[in-house]
Biopython code that builds the backbone (N, CA, C, O; Angstrom):
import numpy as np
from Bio.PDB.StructureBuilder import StructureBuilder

atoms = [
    (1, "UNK", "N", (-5.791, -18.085, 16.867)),
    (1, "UNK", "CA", (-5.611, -16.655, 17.014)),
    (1, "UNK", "C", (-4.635, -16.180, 15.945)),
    (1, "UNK", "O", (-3.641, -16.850, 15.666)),
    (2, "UNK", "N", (-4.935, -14.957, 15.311)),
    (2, "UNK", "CA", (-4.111, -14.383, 14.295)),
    (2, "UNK", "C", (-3.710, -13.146, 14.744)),
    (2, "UNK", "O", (-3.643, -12.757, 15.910)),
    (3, "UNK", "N", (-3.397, -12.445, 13.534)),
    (3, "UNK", "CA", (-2.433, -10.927, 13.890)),
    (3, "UNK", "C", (-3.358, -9.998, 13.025)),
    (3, "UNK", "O", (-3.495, -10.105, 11.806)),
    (4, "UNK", "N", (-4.014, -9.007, 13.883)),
    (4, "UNK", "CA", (-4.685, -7.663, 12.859)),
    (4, "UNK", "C", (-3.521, -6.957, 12.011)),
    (4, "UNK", "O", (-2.386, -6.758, 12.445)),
    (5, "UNK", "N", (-3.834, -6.720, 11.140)),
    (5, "UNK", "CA", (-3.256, -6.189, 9.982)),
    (5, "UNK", "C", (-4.124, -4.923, 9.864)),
    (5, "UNK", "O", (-5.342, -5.097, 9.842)),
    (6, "UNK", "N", (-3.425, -3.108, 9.749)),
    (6, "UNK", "CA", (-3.619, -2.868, 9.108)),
    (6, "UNK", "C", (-2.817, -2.131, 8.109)),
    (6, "UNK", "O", (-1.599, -1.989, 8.211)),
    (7, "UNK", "N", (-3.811, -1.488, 6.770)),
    (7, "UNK", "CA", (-3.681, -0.705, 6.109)),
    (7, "UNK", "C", (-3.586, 0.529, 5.974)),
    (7, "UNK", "O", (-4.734, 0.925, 6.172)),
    (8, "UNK", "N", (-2.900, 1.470, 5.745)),
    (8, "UNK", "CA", (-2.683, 2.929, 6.917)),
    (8, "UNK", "C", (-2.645, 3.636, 5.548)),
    (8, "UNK", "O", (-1.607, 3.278, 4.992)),
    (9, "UNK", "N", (-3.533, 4.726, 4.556)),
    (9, "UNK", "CA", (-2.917, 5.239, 3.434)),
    (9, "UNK", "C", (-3.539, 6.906, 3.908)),
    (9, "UNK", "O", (-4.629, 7.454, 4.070)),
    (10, "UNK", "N", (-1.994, 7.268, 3.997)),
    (10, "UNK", "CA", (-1.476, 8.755, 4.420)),
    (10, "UNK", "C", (-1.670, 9.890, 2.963)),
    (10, "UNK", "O", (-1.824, 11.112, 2.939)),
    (11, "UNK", "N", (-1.583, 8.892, 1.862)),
    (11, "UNK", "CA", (-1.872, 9.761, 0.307)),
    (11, "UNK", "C", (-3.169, 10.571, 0.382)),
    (11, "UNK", "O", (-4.034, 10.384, 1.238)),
    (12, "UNK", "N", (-3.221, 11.386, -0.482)),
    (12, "UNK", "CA", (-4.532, 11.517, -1.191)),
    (12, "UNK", "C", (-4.987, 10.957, -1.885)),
    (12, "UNK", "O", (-6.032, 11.424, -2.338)),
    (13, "UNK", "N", (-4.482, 9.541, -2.444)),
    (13, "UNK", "CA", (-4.863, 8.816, -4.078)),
    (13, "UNK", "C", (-5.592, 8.097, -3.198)),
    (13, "UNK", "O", (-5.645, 8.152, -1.970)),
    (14, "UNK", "N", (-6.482, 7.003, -4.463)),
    (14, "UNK", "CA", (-7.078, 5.995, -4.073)),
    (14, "UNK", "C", (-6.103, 4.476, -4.324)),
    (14, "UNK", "O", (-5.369, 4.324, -5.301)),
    (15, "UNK", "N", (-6.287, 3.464, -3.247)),
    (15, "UNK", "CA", (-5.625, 2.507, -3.568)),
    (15, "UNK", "C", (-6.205, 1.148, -3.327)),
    (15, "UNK", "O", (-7.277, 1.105, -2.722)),
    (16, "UNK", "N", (-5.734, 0.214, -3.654)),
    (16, "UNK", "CA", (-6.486, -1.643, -3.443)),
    (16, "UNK", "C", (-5.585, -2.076, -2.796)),
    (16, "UNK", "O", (-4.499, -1.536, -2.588)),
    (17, "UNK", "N", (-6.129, -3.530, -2.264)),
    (17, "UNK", "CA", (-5.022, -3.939, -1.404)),
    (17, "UNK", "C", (-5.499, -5.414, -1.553)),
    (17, "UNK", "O", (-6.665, -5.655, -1.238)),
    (18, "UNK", "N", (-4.923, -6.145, -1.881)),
    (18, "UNK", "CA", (-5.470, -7.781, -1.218)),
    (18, "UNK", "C", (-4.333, -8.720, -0.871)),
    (18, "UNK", "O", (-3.139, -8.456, -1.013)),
    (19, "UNK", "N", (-4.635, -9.389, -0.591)),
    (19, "UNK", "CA", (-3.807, -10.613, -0.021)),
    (19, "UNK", "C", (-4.134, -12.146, -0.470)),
    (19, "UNK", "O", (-5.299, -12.265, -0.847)),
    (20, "UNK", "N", (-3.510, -13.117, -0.506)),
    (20, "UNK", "CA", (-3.373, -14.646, -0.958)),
    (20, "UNK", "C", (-4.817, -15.005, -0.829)),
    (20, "UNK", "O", (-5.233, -15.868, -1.602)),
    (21, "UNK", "N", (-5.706, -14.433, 0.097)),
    (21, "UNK", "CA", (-6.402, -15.085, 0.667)),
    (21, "UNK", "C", (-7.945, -14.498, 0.184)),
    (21, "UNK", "O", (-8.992, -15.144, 0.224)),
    (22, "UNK", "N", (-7.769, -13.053, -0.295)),
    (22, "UNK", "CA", (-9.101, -12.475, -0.304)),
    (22, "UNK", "C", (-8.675, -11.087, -1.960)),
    (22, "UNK", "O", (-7.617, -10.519, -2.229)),
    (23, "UNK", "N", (-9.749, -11.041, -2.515)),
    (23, "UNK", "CA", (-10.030, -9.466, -3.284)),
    (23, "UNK", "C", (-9.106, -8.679, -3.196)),
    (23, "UNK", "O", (-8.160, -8.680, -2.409)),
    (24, "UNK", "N", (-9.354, -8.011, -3.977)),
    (24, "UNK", "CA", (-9.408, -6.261, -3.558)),
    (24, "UNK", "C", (-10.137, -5.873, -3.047)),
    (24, "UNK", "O", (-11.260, -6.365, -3.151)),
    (25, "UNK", "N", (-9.877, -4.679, -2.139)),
    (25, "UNK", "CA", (-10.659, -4.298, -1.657)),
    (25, "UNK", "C", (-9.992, -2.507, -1.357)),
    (25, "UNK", "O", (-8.803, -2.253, -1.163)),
    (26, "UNK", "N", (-11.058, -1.537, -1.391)),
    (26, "UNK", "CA", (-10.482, -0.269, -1.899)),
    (26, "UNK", "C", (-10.179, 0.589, -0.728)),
    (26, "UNK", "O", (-11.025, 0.824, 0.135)),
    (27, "UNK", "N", (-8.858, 1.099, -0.697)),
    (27, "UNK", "CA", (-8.963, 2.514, 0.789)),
    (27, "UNK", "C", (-8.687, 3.532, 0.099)),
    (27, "UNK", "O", (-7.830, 3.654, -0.777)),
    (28, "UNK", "N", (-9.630, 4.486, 0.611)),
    (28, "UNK", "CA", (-9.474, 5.729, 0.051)),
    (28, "UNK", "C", (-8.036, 6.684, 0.763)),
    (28, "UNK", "O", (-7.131, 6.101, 1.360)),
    (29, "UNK", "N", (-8.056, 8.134, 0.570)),
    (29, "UNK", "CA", (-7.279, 8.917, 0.960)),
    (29, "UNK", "C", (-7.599, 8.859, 2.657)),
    (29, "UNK", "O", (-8.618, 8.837, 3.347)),
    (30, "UNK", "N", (-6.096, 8.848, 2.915)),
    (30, "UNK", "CA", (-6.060, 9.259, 4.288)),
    (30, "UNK", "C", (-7.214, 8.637, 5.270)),
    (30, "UNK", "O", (-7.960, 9.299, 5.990)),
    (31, "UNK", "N", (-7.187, 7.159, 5.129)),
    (31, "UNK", "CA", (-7.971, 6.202, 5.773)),
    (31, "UNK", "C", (-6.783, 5.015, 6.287)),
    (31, "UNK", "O", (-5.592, 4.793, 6.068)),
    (32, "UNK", "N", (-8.154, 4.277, 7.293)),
    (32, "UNK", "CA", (-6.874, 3.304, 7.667)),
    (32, "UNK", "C", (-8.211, 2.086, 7.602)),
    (32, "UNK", "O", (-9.397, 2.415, 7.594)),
    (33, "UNK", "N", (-7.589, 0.261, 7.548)),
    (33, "UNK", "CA", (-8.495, -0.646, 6.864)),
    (33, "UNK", "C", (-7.848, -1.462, 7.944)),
    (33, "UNK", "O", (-6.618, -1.453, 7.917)),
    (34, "UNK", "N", (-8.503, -2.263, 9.019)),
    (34, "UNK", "CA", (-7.569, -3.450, 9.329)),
    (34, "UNK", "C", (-8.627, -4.343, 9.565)),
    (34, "UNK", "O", (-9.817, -4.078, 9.736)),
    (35, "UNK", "N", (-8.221, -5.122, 9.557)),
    (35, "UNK", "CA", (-8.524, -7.027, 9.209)),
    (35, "UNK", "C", (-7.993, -8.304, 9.794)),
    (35, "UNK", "O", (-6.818, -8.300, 9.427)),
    (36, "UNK", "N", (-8.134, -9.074, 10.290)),
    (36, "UNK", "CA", (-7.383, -10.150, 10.656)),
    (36, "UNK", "C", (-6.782, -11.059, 10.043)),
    (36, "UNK", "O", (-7.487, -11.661, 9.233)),
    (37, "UNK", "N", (-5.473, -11.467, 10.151)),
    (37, "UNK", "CA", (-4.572, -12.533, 9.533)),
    (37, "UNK", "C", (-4.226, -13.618, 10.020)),
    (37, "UNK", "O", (-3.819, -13.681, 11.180)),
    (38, "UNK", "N", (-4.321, -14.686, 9.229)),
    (38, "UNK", "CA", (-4.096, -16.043, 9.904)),
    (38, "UNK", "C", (-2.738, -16.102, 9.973)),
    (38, "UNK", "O", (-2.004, -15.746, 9.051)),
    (39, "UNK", "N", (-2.331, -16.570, 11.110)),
    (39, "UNK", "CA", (-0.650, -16.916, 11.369)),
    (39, "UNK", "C", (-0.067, -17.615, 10.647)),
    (39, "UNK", "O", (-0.619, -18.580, 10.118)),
    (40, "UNK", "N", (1.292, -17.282, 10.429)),
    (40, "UNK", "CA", (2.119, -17.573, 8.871)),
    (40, "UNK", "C", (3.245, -16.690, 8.699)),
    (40, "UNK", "O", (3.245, -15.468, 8.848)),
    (41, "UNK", "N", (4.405, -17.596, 8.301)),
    (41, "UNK", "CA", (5.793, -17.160, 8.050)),
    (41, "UNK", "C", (5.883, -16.946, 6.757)),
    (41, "UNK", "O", (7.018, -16.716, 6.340)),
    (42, "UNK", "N", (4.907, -16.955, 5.901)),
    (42, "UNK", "CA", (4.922, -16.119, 4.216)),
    (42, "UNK", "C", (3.240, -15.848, 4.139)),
    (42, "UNK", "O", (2.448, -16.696, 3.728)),
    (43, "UNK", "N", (2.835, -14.403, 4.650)),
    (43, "UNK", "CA", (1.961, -13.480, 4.033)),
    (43, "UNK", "C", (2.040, -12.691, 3.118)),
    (43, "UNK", "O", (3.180, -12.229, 3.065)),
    (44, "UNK", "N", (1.231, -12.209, 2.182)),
    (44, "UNK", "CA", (1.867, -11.701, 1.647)),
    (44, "UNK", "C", (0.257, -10.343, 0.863)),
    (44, "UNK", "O", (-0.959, -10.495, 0.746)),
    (45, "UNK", "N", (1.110, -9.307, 0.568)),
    (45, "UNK", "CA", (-0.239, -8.129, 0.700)),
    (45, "UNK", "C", (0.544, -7.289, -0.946)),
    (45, "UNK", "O", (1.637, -6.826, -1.269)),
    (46, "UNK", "N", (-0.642, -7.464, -1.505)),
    (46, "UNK", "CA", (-0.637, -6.978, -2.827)),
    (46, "UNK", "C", (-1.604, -5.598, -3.340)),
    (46, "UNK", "O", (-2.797, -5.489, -3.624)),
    (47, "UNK", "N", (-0.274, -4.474, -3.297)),
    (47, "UNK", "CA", (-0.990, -2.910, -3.245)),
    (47, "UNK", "C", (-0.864, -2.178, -4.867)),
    (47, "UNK", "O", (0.183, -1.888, -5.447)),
    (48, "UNK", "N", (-2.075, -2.020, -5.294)),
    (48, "UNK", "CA", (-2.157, -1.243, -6.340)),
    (48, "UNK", "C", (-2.957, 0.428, -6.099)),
    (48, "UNK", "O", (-3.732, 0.733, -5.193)),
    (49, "UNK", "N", (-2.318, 1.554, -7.551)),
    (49, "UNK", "CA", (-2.561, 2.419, -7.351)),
    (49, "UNK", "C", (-3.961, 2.569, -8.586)),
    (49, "UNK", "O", (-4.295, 2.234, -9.723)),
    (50, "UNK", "N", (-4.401, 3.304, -7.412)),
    (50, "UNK", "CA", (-5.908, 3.684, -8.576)),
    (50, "UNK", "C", (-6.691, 2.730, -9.167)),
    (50, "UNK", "O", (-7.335, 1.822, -8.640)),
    (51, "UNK", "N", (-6.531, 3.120, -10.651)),
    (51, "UNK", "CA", (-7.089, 2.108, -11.408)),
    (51, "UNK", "C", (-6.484, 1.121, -12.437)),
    (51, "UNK", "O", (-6.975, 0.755, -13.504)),
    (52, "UNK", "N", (-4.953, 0.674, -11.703)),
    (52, "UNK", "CA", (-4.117, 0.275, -12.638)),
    (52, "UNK", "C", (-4.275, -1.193, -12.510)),
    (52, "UNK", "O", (-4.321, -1.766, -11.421)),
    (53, "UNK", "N", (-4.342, -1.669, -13.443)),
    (53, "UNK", "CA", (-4.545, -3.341, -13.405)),
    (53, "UNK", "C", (-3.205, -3.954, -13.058)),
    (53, "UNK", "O", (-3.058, -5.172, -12.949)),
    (54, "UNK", "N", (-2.210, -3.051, -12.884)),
    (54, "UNK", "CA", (-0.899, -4.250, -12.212)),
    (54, "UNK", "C", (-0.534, -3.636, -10.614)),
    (54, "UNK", "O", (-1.035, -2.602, -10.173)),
    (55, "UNK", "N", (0.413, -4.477, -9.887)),
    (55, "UNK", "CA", (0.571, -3.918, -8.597)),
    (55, "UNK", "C", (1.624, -3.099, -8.506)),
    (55, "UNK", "O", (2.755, -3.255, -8.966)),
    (56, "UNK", "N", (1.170, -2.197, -7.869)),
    (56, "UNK", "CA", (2.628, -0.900, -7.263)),
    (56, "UNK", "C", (3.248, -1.424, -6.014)),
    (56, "UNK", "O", (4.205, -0.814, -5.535)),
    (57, "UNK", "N", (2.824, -2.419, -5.486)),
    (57, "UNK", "CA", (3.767, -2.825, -4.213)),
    (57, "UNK", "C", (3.336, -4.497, -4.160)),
    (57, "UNK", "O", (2.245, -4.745, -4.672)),
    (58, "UNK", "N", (4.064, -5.606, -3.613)),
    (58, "UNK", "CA", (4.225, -6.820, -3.127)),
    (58, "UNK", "C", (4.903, -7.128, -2.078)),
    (58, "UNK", "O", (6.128, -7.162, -2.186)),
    (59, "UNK", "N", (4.476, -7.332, -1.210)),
    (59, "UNK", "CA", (5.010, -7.426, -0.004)),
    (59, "UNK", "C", (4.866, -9.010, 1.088)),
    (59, "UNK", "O", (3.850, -9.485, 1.594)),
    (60, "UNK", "N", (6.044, -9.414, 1.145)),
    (60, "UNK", "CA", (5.820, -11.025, 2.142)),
    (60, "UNK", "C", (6.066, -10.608, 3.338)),
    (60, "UNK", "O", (6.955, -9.760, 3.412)),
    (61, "UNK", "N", (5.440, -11.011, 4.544)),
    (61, "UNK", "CA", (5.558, -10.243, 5.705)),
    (61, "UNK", "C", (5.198, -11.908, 6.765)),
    (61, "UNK", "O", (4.653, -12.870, 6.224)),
    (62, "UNK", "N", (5.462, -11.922, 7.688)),
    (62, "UNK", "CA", (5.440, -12.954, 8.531)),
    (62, "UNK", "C", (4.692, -12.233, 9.873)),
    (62, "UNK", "O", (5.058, -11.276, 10.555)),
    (63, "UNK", "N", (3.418, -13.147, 9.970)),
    (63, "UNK", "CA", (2.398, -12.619, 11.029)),
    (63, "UNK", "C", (3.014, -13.349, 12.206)),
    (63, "UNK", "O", (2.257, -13.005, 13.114)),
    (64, "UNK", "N", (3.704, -13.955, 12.618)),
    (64, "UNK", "CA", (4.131, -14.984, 13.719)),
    (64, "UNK", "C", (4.923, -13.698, 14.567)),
    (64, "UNK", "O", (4.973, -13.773, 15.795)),
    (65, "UNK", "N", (5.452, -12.682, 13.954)),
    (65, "UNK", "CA", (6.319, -11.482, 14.496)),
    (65, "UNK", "C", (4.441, -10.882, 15.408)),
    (65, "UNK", "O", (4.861, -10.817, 16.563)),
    (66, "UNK", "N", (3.519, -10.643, 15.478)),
    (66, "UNK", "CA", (2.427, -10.154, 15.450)),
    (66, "UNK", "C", (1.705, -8.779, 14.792)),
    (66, "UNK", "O", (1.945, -8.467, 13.626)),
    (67, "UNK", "N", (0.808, -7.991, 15.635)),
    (67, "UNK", "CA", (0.024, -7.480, 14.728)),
    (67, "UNK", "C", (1.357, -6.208, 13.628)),
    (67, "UNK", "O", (2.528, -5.971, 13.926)),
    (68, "UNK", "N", (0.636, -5.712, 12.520)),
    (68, "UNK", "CA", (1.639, -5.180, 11.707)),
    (68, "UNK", "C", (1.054, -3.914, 10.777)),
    (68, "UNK", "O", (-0.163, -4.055, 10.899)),
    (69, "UNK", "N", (1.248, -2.891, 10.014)),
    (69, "UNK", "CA", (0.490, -2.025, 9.625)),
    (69, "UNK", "C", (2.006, -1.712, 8.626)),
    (69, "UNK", "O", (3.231, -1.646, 8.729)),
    (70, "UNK", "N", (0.472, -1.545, 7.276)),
    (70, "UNK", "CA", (1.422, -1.291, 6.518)),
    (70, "UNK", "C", (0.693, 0.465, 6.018)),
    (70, "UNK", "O", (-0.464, 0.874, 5.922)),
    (71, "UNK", "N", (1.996, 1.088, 5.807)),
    (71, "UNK", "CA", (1.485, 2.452, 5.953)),
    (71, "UNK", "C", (2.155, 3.660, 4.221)),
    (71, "UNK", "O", (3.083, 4.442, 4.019)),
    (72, "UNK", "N", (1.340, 3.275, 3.656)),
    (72, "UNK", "CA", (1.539, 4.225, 2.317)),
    (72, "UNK", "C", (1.376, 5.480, 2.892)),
    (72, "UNK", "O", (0.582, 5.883, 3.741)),
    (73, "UNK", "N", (2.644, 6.251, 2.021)),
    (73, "UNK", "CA", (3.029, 7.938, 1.867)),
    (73, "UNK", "C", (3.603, 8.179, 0.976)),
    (73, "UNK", "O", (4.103, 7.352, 0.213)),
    (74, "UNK", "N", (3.673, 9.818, 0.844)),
    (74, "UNK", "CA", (4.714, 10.424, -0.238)),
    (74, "UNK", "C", (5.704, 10.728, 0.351)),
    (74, "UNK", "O", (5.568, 11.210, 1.476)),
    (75, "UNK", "N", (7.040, 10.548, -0.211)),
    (75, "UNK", "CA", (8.136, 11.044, 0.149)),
    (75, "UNK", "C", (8.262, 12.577, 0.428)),
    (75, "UNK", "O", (7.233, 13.239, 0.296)),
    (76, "UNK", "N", (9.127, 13.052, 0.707)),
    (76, "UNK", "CA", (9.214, 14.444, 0.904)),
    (76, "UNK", "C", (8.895, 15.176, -0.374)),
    (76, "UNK", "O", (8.073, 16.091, -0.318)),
    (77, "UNK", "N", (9.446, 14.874, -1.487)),
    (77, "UNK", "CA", (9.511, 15.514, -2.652)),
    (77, "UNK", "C", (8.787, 15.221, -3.314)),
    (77, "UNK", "O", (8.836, 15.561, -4.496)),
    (78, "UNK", "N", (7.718, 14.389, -2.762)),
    (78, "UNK", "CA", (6.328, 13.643, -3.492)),
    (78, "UNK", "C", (6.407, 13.131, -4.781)),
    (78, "UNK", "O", (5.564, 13.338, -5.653)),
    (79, "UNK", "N", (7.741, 12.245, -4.949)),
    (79, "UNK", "CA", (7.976, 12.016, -5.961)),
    (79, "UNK", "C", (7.854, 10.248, -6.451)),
    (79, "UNK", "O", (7.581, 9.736, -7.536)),
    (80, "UNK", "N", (8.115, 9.790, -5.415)),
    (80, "UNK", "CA", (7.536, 8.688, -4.847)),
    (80, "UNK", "C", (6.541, 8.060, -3.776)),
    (80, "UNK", "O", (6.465, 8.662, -2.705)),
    (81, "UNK", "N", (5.847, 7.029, -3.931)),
    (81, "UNK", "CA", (5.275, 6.665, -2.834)),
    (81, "UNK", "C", (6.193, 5.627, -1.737)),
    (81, "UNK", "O", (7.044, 4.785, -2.027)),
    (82, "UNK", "N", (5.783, 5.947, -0.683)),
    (82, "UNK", "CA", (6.718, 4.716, 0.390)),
    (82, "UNK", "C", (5.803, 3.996, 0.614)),
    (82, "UNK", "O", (4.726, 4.502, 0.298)),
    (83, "UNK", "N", (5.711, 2.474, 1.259)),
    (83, "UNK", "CA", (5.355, 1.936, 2.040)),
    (83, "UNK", "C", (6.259, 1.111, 2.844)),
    (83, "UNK", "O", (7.172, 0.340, 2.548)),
    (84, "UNK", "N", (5.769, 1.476, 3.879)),
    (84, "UNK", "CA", (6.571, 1.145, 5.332)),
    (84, "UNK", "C", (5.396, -0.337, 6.069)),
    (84, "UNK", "O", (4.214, -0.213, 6.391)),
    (85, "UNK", "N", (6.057, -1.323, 6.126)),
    (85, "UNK", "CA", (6.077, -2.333, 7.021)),
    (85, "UNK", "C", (6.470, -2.454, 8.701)),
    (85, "UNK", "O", (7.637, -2.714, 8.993)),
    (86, "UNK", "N", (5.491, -2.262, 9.742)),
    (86, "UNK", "CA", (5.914, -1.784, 11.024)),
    (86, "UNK", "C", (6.221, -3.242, 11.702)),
    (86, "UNK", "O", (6.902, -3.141, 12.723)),
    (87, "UNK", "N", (5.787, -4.826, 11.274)),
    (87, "UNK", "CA", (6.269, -5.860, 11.908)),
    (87, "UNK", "C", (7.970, -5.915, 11.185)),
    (87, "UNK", "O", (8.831, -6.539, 11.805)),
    (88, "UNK", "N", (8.247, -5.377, 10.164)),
    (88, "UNK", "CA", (9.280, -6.119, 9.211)),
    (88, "UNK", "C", (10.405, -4.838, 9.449)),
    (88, "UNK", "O", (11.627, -4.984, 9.455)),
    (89, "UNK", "N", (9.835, -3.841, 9.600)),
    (89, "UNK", "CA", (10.688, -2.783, 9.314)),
    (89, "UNK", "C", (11.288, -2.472, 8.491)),
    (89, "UNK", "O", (12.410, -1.967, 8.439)),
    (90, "UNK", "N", (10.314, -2.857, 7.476)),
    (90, "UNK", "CA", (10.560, -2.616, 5.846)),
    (90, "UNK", "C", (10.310, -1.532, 4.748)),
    (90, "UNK", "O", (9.183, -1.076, 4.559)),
    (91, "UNK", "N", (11.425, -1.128, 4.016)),
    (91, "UNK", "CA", (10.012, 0.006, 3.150)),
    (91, "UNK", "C", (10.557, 0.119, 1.876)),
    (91, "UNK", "O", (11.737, 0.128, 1.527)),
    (92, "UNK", "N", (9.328, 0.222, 1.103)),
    (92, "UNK", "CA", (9.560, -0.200, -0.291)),
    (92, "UNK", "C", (8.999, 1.336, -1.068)),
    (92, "UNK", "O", (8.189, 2.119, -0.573)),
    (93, "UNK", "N", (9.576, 1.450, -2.181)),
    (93, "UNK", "CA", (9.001, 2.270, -3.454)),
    (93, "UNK", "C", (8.498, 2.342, -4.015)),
    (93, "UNK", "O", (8.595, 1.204, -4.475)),
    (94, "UNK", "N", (7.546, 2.978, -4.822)),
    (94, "UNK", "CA", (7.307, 2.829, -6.228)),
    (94, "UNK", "C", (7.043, 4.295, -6.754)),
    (94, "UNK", "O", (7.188, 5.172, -5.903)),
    (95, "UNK", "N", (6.770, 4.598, -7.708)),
    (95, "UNK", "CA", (6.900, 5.837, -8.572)),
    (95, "UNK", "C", (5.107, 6.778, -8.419)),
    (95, "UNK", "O", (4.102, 6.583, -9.102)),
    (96, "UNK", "N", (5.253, 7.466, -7.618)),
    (96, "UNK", "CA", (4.103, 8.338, -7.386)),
    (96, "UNK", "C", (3.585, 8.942, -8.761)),
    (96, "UNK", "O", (3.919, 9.941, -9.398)),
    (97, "UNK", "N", (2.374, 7.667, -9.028)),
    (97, "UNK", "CA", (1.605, 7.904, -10.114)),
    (97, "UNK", "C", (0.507, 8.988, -10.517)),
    (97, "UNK", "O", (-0.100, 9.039, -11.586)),
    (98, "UNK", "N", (0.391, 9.823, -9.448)),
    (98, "UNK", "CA", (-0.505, 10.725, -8.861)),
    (98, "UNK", "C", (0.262, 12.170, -9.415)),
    (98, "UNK", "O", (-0.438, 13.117, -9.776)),
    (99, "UNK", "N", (1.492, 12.233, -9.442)),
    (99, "UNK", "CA", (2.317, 13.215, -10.133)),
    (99, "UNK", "C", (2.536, 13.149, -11.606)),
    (99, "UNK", "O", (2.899, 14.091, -12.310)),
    (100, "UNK", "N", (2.321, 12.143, -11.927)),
    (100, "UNK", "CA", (2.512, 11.967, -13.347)),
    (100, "UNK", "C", (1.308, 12.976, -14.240)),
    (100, "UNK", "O", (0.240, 12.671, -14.770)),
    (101, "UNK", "N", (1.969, 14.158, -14.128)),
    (101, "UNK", "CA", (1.325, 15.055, -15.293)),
    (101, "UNK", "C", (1.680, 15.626, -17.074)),
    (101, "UNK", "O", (2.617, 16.237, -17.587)),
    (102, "UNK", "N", (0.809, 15.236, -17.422)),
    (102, "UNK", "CA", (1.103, 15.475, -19.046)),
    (102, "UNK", "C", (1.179, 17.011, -19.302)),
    (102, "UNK", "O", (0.086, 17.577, -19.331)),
    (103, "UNK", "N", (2.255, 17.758, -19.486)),
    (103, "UNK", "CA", (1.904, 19.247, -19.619)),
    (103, "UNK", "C", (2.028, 19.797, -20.801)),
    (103, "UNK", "O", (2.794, 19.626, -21.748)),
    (104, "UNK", "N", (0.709, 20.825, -20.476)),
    (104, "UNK", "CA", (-0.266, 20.812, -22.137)),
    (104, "UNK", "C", (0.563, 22.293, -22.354)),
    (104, "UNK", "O", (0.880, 23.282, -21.693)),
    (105, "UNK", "N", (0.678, 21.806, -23.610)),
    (105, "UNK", "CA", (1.485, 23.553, -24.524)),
    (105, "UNK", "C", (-0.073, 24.328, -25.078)),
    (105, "UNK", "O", (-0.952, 23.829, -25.781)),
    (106, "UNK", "N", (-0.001, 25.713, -24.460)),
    (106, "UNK", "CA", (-1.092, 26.413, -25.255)),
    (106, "UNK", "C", (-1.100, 27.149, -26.070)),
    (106, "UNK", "O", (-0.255, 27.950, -25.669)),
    (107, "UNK", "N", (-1.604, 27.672, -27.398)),
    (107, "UNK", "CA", (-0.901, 28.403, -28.605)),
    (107, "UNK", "C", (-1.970, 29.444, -28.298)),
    (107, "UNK", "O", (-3.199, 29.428, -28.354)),
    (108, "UNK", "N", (-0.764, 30.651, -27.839)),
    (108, "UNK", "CA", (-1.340, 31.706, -28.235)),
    (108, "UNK", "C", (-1.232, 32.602, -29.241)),
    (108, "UNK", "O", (-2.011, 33.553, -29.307)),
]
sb = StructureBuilder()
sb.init_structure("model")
sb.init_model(0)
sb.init_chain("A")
sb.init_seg("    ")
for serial, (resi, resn, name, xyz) in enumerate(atoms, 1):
    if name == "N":
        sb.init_residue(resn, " ", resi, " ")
    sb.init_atom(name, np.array(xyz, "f"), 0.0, 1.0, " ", f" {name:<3s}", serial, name[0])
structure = sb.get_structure()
């Protein structure tokens, strides 16, 4: 017997998610993904944004605590993304790539 895991993404972006064990695999906006985890004191869940070939989050989490949901958002000031760990009570950062706008000068 293992621990369901899920994936909780509160954004509007698109994001991947995999783990030691399996792919990527894609959640869209404001969806939730869960799955089962084999029991283990180093899991570990690897979250990227969009279409970026490196990860925006790494996370080791211990399924022996049981089931756990990890839950991407924007901060208040949407300036970052959170993700919150509900077995670990953990929460991590990274830089809300979704804001990153290039602003165009127009010549009039």
């Amino acid at each position: 017997m293992g621990a369901k895991v899920s994936v909780v993404n509160q954004t509007p972006y698109n994001w991947y998610f995999a783990t030691q064990d399996r792919g990527y695999t894609h959640i869209g906006p404001h969806c939730t993904i869960s799955y089962d985890e084999s029991l283990a004191v180093h899991r570990y869940i690897y979250i990227r944004y969009e279409n970026h070939t490196w990860n925006s989050f790494s996370y080791e989490y211990n399924t022996h605590k049981g089931n756990t949901s990890f839950i991407l958002k924007e901060t208040h000031d949407r300036s970052q993304i959170q993700l919150y760990c509900t077995s670990e009570d953990g929460t991590h950062y990274c830089t809300n790539h979704g804001m990153d706008i290039t602003p165009i000068t127009l010549n009039t």
